[in-house]
Each structure stands twice: as C-alpha cells, then as structure tokens.
BADOKE-497413 format. One record per residue (C-alpha): x negated, y, z; residue in one letter. Coordinates in steps of 0.1 Angstrom, whole numbers, plus 5000, padded with zeros to 4 digits. Each point is the difference from the previous one (the first is absolute). Example, Ala and Ser with C-alpha at 12.3 -4.5 7.8 and 13.67 -1.06 7.14 Angstrom:
REM BADOKE-497413
4877, 4955, 5078, A
4986, 5034, 4993, S
***
This chain:
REM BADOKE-497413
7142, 5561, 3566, X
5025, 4979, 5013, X
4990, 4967, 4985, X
4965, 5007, 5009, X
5012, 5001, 5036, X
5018, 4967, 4994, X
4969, 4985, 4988, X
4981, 5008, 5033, X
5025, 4988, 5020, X
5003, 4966, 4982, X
4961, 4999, 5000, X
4998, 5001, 5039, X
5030, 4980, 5003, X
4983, 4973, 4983, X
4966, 5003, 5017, X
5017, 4999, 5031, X
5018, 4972, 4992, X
4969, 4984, 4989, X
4977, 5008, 5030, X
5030, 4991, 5018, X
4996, 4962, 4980, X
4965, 5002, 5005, X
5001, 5006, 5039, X
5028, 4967, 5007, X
4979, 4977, 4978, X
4971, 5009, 5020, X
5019, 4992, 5029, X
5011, 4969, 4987, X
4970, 4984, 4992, X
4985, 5011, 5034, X
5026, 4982, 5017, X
4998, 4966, 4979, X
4967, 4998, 5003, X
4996, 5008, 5035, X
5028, 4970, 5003, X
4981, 4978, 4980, X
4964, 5006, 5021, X
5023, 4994, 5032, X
5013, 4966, 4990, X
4968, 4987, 4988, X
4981, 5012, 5037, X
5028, 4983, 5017, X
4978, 4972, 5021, X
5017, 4970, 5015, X
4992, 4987, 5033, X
5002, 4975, 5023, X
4998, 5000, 5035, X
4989, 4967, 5023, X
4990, 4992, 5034, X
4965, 4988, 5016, X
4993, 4991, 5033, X
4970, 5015, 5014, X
4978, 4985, 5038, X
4988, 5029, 5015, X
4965, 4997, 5007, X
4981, 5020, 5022, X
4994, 5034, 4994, X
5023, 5000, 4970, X
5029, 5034, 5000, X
5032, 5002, 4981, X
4980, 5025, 4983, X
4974, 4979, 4990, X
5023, 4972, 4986, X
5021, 5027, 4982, X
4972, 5017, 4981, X
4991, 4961, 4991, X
5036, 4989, 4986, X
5013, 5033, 4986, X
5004, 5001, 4962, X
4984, 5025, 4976, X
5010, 5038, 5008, X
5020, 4994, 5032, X
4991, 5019, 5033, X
4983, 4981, 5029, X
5029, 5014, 5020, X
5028, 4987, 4984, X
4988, 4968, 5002, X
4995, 4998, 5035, X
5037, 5014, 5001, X
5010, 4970, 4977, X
4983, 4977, 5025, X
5013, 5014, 5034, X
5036, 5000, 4985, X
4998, 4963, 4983, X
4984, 4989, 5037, X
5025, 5022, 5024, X
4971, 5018, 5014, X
5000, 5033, 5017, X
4963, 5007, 5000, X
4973, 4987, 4980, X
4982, 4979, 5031, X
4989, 4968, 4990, X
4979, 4975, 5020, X
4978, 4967, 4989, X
5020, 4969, 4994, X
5030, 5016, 4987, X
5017, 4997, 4968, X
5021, 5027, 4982, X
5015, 4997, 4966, X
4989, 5024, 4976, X
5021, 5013, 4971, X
4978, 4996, 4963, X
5010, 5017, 4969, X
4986, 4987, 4971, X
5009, 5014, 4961, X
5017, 4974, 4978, X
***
C-alpha cells in the first residue's frame, strides 16, 4: 500500500512540475514576442517648423486639422501651435504669420 501511495505522490509531483514548466514557457514566449511586435512598431519621427500667413477667415483650428499628422487630435495641435507661438488664446487675424510645428514619420 505504501509504495502505491508513493507512486501517486511522485505522479502529481511531476505533473505539477510539468504544468508548472508549461505555464513559465507560456509566459516566456508571451513576453518575447510582445517585445519583438513592440520594437518593430517603434516609428521615428521628426519634427520641423513652417511658417503659416493668416489669411482671412482662416482659425488655428482650421490650420491644425490641415497640418496634423495621421491619428493625432485636432486639439493637440492647436496646443502644439499656441505653445511654439506663446499664445494664450487661439485669436488669429489676416496678415499674420505663426509658425506651425509638422511631424512627419521618417
């Protein structure tokens, strides 16, 4: 009786251990390979300013939703512009020029 015991216990001792084996390689290759997918996404940017006139009824708005790149809000770019141009509000008039910051992928 006693050895049969024994057996069971080295049984689940060695399915454990091998769910246990199982389980960190799992783990392991979910974590290389979400590395790998991360490095190859990995976009490189660069950043360059334009001068824009202001011509009549033209809006920060308006220029931002025409010089923002792929996937970025409206918002931030008018943010991006105010900041670059030491602006306080977003109140433009004709003849002016403002510098607007353009994001291109490399």
């Amino acid at each position: 009786m006693e050895r049969r015991t024994q057996r069971r216990v080295v049984r689940k001792s060695r399915k454990i251990r091998k769910n246990i084996f199982m389980l960190l390689t799992i783990a392991l290759i979910l974590c290389l390979g979400t590395f790998a997918m991360g490095a190859q996404t990995e976009k490189t940017t660069k950043t360059y300013y334009e001068s824009v006139q202001i011509h009549k009824g033209d809006t920060i708005w308006n220029i931002a939703e025409e010089y923002k790149s792929d996937g970025e809000k409206t918002e931030h770019m008018v943010n991006a512009i105010l900041e670059v141009n030491g602006m306080k509000t977003a109140n433009v008039r004709a003849g002016e020029s403002i510098i607007v910051p353009v994001t291109k992928e490399i």
